[in-house]
ROFILO-712133 format. One line per field, with one value per residue: residue number from 1; x, y, z of N, C-alpha, C, O in turn; chain. Coordinates in steps of 0.02 Angstrom, whole numbers, plus 50000, padded with zeros to 5 digits. Layout:
residues N
num NUM/...
n.xx X/...
n.yy Y/...
n.zz Z/...
ca.xx X/...
ca.yy Y/...
ca.zz Z/...
c.xx X/...
c.yy Y/...
c.zz Z/...
o.xx X/...
o.yy Y/...
o.zz Z/...
chaine A/...
//
This chain:
residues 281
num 1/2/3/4/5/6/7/8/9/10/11/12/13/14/15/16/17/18/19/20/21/22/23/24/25/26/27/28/29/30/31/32/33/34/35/36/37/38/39/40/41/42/43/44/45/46/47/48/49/50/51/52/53/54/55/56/57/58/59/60/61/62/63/64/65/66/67/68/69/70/71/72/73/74/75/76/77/78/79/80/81/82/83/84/85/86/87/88/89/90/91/92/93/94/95/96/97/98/99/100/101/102/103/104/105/106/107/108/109/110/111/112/113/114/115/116/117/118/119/120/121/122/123/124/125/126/127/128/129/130/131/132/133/134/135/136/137/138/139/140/141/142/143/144/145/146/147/148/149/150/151/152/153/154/155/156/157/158/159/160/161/162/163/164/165/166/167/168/169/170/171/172/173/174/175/176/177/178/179/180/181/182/183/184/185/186/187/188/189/190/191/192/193/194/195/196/197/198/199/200/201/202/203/204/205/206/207/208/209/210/211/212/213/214/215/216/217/218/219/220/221/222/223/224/225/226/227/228/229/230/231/232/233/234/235/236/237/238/239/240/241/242/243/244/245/246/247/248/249/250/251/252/253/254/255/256/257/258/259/260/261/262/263/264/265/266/267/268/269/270/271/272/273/274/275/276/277/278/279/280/281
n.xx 50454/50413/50520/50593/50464/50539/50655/50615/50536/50621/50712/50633/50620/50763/50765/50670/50718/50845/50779/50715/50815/50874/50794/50785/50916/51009/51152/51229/51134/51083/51148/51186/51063/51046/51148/51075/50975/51013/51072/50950/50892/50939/50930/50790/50783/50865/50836/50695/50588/50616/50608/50470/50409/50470/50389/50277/50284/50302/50339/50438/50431/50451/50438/50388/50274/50157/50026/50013/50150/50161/50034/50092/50190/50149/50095/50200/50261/50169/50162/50293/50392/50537/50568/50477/50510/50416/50277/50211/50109/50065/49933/49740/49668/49624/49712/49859/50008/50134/50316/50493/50626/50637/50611/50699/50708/50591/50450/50325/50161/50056/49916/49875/49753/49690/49709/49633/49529/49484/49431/49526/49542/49512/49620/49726/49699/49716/49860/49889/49840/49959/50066/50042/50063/50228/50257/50263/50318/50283/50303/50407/50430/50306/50337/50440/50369/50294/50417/50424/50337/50314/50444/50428/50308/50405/50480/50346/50354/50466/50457/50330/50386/50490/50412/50350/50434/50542/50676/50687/50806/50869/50766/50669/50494/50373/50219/50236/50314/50232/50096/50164/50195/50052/50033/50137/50099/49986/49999/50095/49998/49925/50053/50045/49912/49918/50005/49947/49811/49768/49854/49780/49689/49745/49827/49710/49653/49769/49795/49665/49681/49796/49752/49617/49498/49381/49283/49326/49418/49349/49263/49348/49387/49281/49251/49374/49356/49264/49279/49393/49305/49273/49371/49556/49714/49854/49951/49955/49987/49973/50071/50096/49976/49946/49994/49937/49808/49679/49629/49685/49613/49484/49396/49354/49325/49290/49197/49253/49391/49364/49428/49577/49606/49687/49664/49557/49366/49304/49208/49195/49313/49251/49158/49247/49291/49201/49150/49285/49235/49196/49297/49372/49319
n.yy 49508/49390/49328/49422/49422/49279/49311/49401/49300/49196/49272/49300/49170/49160/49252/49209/49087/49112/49205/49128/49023/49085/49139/49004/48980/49080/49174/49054/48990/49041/49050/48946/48929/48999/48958/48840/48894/48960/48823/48781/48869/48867/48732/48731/48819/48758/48616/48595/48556/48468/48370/48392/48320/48188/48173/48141/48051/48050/47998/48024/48054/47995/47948/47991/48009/47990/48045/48162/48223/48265/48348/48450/48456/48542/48649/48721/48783/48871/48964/49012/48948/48853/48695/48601/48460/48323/48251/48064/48071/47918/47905/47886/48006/48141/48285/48401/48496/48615/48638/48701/48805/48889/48949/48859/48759/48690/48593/48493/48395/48273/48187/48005/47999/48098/48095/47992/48041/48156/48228/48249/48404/48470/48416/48472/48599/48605/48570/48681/48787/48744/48780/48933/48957/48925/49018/49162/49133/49080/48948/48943/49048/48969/48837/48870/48922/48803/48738/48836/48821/48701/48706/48818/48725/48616/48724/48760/48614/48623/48723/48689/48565/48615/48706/48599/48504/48547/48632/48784/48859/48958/49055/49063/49074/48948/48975/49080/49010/48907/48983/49043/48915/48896/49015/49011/48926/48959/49074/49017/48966/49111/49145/49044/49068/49193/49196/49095/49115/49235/49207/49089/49141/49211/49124/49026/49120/49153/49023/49005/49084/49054/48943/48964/48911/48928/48851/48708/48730/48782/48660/48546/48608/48615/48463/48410/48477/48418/48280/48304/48323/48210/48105/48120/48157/48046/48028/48187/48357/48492/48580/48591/48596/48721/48708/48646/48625/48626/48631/48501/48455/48514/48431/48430/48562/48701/48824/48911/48876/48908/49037/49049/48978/48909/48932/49021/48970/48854/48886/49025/49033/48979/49062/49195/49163/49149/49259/49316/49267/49338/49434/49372/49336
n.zz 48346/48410/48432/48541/48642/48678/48732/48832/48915/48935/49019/49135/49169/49227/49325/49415/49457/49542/49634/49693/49728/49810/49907/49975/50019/50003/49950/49925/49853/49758/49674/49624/49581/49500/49381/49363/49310/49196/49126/49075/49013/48889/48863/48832/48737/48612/48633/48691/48578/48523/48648/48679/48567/48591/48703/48670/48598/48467/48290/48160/48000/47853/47744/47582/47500/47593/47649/47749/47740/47595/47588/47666/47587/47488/47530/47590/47476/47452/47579/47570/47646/47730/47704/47841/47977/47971/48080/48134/48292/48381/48425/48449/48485/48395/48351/48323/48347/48307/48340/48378/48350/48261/48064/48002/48067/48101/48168/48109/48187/48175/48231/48241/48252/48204/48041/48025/48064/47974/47811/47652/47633/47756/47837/47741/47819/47924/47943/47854/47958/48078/47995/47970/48128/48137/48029/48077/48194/48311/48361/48431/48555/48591/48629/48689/48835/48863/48908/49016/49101/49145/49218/49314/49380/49431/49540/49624/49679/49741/49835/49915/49947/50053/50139/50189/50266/50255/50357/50479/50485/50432/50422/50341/50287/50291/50282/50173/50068/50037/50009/49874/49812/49773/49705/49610/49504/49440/49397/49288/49215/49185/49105/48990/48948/48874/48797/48708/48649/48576/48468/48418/48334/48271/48176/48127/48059/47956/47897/47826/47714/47654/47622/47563/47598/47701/47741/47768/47881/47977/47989/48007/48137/48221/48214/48295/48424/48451/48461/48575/48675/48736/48733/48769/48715/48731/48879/48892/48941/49044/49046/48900/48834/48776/48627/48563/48421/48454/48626/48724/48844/48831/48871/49013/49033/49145/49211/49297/49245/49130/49131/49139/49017/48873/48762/48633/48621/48537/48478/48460/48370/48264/48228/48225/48095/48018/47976/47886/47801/47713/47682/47614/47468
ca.xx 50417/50408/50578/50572/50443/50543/50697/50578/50512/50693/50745/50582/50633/50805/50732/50614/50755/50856/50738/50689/50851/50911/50756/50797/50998/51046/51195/51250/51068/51049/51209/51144/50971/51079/51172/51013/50928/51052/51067/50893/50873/50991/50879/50739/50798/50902/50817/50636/50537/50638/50579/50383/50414/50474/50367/50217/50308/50312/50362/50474/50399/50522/50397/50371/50211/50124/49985/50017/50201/50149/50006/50151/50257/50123/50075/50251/50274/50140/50183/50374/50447/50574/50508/50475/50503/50331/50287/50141/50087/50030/49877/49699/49635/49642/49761/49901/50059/50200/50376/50555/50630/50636/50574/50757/50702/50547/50416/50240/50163/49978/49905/49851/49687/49674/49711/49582/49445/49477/49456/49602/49538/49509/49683/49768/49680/49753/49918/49901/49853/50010/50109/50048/50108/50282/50290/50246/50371/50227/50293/50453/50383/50239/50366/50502/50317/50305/50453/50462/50286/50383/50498/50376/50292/50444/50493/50317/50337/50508/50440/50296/50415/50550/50376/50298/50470/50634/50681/50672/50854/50882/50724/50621/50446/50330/50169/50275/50308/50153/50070/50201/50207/50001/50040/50168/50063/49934/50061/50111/49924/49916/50085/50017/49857/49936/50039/49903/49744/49800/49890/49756/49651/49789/49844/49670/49642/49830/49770/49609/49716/49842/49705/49579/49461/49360/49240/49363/49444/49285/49230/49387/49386/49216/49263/49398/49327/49179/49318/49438/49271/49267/49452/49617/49803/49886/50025/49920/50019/49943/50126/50105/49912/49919/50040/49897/49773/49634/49655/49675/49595/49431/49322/49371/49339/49221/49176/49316/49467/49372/49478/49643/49589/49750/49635/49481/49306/49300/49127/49202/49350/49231/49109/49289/49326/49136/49167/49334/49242/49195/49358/49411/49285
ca.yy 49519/49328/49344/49468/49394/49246/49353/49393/49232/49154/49319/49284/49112/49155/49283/49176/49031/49176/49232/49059/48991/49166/49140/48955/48949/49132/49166/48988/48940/49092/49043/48885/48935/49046/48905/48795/48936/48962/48781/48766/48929/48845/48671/48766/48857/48747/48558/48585/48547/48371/48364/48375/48278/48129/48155/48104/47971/48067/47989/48054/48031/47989/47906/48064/47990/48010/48103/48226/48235/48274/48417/48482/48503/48564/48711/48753/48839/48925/48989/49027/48905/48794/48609/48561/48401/48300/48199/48054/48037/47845/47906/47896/48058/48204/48322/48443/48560/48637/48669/48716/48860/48947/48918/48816/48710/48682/48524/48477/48343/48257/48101/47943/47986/48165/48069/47949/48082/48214/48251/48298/48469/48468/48397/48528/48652/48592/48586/48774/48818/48734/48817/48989/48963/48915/49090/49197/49110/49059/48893/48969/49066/48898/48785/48896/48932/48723/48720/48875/48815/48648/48726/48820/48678/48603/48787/48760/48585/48623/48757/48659/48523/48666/48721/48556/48443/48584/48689/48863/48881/49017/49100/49050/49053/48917/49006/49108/48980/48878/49057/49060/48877/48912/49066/49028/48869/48999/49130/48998/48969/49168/49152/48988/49128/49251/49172/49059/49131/49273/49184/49039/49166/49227/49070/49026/49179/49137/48950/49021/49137/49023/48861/48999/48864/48937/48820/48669/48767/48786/48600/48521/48632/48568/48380/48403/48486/48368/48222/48302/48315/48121/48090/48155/48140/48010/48087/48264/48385/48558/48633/48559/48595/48784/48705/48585/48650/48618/48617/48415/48476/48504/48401/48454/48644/48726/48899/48942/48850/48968/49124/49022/48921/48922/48924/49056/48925/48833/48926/49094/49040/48951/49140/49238/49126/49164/49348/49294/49216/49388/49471/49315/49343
ca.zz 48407/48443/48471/48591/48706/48715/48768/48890/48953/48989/49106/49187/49217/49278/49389/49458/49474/49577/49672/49748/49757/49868/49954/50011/50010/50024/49888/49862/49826/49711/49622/49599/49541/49426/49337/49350/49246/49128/49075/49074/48951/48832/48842/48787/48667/48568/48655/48696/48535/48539/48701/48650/48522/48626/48750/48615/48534/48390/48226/48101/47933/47808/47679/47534/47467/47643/47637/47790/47710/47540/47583/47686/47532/47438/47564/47603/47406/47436/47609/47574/47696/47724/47711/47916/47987/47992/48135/48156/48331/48369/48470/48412/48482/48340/48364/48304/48341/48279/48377/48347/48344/48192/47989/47978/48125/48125/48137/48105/48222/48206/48272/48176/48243/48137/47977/48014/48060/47948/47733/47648/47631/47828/47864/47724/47851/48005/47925/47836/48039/48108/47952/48006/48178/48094/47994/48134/48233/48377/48397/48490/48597/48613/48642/48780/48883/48891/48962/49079/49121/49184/49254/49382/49417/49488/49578/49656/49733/49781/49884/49949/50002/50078/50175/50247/50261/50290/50449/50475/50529/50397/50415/50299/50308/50263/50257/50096/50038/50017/49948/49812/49778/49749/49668/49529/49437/49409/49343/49243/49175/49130/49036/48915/48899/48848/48744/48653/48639/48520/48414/48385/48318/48207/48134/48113/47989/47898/47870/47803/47682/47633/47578/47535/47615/47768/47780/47788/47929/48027/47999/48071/48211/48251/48216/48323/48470/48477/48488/48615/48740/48726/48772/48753/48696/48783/48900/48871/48995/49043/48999/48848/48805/48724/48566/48523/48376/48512/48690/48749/48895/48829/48904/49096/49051/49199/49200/49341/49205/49057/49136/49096/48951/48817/48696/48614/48610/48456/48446/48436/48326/48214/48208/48170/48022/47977/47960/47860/47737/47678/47656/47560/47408
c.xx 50416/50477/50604/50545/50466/50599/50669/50567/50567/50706/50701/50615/50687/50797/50707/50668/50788/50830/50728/50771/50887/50877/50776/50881/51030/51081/51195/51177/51066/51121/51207/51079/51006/51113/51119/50980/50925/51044/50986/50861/50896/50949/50821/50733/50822/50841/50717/50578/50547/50624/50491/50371/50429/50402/50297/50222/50301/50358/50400/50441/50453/50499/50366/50286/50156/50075/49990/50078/50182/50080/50052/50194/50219/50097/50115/50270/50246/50146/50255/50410/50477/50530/50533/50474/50423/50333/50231/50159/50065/49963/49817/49638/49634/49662/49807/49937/50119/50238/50429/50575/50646/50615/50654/50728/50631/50491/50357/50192/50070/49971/49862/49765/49642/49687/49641/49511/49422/49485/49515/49601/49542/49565/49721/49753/49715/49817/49925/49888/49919/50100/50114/50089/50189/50310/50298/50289/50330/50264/50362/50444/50335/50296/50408/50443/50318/50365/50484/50380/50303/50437/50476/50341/50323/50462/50429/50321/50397/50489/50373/50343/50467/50492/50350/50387/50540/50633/50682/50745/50868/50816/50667/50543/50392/50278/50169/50254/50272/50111/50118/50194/50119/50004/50062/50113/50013/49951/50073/50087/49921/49952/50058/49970/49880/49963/49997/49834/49731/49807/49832/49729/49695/49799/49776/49621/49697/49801/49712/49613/49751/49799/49658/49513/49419/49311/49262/49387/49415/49255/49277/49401/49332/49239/49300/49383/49280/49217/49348/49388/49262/49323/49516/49678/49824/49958/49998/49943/49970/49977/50131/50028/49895/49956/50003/49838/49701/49660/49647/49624/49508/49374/49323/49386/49289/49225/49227/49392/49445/49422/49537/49647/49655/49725/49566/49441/49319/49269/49142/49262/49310/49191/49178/49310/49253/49150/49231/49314/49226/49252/49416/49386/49270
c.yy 49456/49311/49375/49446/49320/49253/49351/49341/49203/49195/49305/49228/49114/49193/49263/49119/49070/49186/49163/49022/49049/49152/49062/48947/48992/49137/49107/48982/48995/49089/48983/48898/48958/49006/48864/48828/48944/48910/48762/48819/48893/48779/48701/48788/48832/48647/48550/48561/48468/48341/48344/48342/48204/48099/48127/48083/47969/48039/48005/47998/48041/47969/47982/48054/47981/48043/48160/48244/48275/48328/48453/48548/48551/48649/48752/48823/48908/48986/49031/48995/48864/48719/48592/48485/48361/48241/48172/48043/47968/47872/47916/47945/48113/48256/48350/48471/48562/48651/48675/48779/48915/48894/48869/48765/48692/48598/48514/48410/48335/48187/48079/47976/48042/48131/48032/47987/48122/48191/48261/48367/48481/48451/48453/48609/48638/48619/48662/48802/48813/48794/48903/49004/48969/48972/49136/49178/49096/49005/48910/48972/49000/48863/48807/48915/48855/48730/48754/48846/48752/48669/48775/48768/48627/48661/48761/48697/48582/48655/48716/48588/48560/48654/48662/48509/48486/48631/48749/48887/48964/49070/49123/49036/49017/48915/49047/49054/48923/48931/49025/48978/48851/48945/49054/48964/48937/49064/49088/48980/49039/49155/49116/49028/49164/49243/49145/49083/49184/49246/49133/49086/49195/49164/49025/49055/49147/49070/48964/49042/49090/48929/48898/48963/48883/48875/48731/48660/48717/48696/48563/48534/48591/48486/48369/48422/48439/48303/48237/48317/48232/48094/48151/48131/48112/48057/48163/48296/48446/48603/48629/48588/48661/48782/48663/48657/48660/48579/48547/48398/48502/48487/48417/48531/48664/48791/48925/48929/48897/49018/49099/48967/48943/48956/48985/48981/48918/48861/48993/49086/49020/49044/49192/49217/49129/49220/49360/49305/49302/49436/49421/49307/49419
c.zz 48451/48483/48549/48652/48751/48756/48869/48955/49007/49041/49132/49233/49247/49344/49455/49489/49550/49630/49734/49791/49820/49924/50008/50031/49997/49960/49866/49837/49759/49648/49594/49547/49484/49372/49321/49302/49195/49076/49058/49006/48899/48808/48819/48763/48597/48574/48655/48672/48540/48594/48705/48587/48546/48669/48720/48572/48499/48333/48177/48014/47857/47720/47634/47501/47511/47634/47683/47742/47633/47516/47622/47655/47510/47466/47571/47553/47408/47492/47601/47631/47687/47732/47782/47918/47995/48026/48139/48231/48341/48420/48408/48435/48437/48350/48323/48344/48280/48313/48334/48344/48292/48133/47985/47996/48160/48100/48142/48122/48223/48202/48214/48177/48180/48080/47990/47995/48015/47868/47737/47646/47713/47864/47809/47779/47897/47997/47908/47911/48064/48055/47956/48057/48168/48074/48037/48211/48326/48405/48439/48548/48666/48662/48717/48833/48907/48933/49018/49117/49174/49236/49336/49426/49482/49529/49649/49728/49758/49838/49929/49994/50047/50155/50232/50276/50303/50369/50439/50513/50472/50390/50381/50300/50295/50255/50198/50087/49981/49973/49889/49780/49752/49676/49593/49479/49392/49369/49275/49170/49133/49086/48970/48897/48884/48799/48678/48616/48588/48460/48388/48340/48248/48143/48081/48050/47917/47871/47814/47717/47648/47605/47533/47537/47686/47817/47781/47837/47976/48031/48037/48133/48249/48255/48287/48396/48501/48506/48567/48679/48767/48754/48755/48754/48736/48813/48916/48952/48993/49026/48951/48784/48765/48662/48548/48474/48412/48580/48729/48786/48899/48870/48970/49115/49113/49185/49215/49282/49133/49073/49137/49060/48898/48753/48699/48634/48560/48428/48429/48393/48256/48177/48174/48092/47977/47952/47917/47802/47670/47639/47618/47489/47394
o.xx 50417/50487/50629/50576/50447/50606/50684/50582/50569/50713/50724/50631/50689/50816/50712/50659/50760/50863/50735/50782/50922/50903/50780/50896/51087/51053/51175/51178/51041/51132/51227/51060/50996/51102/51113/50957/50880/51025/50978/50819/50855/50935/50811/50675/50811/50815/50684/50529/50508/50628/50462/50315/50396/50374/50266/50190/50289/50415/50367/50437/50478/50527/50324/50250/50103/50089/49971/50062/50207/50069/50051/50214/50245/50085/50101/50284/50265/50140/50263/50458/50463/50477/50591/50446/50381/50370/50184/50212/50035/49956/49825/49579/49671/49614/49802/49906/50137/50213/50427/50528/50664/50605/50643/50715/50617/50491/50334/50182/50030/50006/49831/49726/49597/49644/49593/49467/49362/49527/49552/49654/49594/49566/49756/49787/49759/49838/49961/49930/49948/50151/50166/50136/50215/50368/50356/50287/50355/50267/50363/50447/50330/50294/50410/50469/50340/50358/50531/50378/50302/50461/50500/50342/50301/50457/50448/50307/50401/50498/50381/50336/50490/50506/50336/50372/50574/50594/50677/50744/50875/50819/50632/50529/50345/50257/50116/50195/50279/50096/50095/50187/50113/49990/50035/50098/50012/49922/50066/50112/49917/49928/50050/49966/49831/49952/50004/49815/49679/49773/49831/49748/49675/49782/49783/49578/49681/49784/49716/49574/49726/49822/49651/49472/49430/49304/49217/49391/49428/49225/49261/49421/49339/49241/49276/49400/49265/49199/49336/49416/49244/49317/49513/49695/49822/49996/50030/49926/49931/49956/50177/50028/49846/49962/50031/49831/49667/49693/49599/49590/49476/49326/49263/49418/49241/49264/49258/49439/49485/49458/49571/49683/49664/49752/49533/49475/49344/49276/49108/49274/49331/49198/49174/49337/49249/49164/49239/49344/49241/49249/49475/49421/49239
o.yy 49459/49289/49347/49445/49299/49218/49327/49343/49193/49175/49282/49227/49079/49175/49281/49106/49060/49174/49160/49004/49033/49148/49067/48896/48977/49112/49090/48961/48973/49120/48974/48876/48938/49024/48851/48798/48942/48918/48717/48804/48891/48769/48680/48797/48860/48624/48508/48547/48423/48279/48295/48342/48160/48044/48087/48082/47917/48060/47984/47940/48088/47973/48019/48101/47965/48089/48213/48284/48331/48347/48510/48605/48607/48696/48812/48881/48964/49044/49084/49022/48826/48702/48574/48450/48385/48192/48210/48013/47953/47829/47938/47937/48148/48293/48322/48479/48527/48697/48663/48817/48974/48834/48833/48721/48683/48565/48533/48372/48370/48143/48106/47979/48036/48161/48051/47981/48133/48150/48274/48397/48511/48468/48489/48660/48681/48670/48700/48843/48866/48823/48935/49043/49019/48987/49157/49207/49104/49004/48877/48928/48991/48865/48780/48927/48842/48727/48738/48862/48759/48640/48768/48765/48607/48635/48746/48705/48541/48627/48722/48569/48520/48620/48670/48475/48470/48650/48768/48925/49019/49121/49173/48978/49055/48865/49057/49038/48906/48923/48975/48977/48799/48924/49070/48973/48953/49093/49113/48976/49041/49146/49142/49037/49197/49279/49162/49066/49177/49258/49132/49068/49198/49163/49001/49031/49127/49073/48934/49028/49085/48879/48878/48973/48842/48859/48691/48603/48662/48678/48545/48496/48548/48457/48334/48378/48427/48275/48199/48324/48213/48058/48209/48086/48140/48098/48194/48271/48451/48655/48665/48596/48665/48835/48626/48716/48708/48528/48542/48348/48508/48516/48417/48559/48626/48810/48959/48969/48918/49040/49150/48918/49003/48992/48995/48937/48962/48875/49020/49141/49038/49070/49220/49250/49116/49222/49420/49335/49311/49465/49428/49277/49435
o.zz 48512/48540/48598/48705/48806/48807/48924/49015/49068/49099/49184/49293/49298/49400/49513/49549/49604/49680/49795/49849/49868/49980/50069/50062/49977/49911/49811/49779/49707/49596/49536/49492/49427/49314/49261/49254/49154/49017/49018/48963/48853/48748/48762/48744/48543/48523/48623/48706/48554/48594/48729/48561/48518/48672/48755/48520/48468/48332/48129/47992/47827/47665/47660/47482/47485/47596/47658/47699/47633/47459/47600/47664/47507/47429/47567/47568/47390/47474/47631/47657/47642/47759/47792/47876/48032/48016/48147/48244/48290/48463/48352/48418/48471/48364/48269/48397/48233/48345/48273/48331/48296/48136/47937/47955/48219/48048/48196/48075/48255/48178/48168/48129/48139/48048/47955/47953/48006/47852/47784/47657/47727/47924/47844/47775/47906/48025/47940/47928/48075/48073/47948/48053/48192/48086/48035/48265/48381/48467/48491/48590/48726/48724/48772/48887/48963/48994/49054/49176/49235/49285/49392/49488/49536/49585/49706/49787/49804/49892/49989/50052/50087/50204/50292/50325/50352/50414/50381/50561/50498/50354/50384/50315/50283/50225/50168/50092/49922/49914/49861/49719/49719/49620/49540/49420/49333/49323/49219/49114/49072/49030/48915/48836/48865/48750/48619/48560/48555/48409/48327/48284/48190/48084/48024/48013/47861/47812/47760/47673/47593/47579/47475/47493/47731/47876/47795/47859/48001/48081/48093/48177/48292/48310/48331/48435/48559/48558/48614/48733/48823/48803/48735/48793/48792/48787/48959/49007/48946/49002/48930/48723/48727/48632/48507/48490/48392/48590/48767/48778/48951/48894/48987/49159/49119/49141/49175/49281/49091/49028/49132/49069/48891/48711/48749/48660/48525/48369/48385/48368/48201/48122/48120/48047/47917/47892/47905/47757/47611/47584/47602/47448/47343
chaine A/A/A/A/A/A/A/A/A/A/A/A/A/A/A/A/A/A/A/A/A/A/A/A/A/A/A/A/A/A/A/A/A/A/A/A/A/A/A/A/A/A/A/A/A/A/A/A/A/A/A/A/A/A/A/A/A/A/A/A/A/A/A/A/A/A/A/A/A/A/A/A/A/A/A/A/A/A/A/A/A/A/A/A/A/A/A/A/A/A/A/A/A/A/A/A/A/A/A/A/A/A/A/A/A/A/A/A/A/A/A/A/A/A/A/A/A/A/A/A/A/A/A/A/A/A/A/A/A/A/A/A/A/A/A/A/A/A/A/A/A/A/A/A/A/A/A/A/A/A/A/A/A/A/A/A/A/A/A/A/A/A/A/A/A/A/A/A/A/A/A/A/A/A/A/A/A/A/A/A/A/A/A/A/A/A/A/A/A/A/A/A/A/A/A/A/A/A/A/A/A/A/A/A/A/A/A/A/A/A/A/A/A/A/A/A/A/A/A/A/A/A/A/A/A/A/A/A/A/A/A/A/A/A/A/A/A/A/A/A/A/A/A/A/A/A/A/A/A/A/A/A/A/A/A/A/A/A/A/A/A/A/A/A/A/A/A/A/A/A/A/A/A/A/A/A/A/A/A/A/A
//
């Protein structure tokens, strides 16, 4: 199914590439957008996780006697997965994801500061969350939304600079334009909801399932929430923010950013993992 929607996603984005470049540059532009799309499907499909992985000066952990590395292994058996790459962050906000595109290719990424803050039972939770995502093939999906989410962003200020900066010899109208280069960020907001907000709730359960620990779960959630109102992930993108374990973004929620929040409330993921604890005994 994860498959599927990310089928999806990419024709979106060549569509959308298409569409704009037709709109500014007639055929050639739309034959352009069309190659621009293409290679751009292919970087996100095959490139993108190495991409969010750079871009948070993620680590490769090579040392076996690690402690993220080594509850890793120990979760993997019990999951049925291939052993993922594991990545520290150097930041000291507390944090998580998972990217890559499939159980071959996949990697497990948290910051110095989550070791510091968290038990080991409370960090095997994080990890059994990110390892859900992993089986369920979320972080696909996670990861090609980052970068069609990117990829609007620039759409938008191309069109905002088309609108205030280019001419109107072809006809183009820069009151469109401005609409649409409004329009798509916030398209781009539903997709990361739609995409994330589901699934936390899922992975959330599998983690639960797969430690047999609910109230480990539920305590790092809390730890971590309470931190990420305090600061957040250095670098912390908004195309970036529905593949974190909690949303970076936290602390700068308002009422109006709840209706495209990536993320459930900690408070109502913490109450489903209450009601869990029952169908676990």
């Amino acid at each position: 199914m994860e498959q599927i929607k990310t089928i999806i996603l990419l024709t979106f984005l060549t569509l959308l590439f298409v569409f704009v470049g037709t709109y500014l540059g007639g055929s050639n532009g739309a034959l352009i957008a069309f190659l621009l799309a293409g290679g751009m499907n292919f970087y996100a499909y095959y490139y993108s996780d190495k991409q969010v992985l750079a871009h948070y000066n993620a680590v490769l952990v090579q040392d076996k006697n690690h402690i993220v590395y080594k509850i890793v292994q120990k979760l993997i058996y019990k999951s049925n997965l291939p052993m993922p790459k594991v990545y520290i962050i150097p930041d000291s906000v507390p944090n998580a994801f998972a990217t890559g595109r499939d159980h071959e290719n996949a990697a497990v990424a948290v910051t110095q500061g989550l070791i510091e803050l968290l038990n080991e039972k409370e960090i095997e939770a994080v990890i059994a969350h990110e390892l859900s995502h992993i089986k369920h093939y979320d972080i696909l999906i996670g990861t090609v939304a980052a970068t069609l989410a990117g990829a609007i962003a620039i759409i938008a200020n191309m069109l905002q600079f088309s609108a205030f900066f280019g001419d109107n010899r072809r006809g183009v109208n820069p009151v469109v334009m401005i609409v649409l280069s409004i329009l798509l960020p916030i398209a781009a907001g539903i997709i990361q909801m739609t995409v994330s907000r589901n699934r936390e709730y899922l992975a959330d359960a599998g983690a639960a399932r797969l430690t047999g620990d609910v109230k480990a779960l539920q305590s790092a959630l809390s730890k971590l929430e309470s931190y990420a109102k305090r600061g957040e992930v250095y670098n912390a993108t908004e195309q970036t923010a529905h593949m974190f374990i909690i949303n970076p973004f936290s602390g700068h929620q308002t009422r109006f950013s709840d209706l495209f929040r990536t993320h459930p409330t900690t408070a109502d993921r913490i109450a489903a993992l209450e009601e869990l604890k029952y169908d676990l005994h």
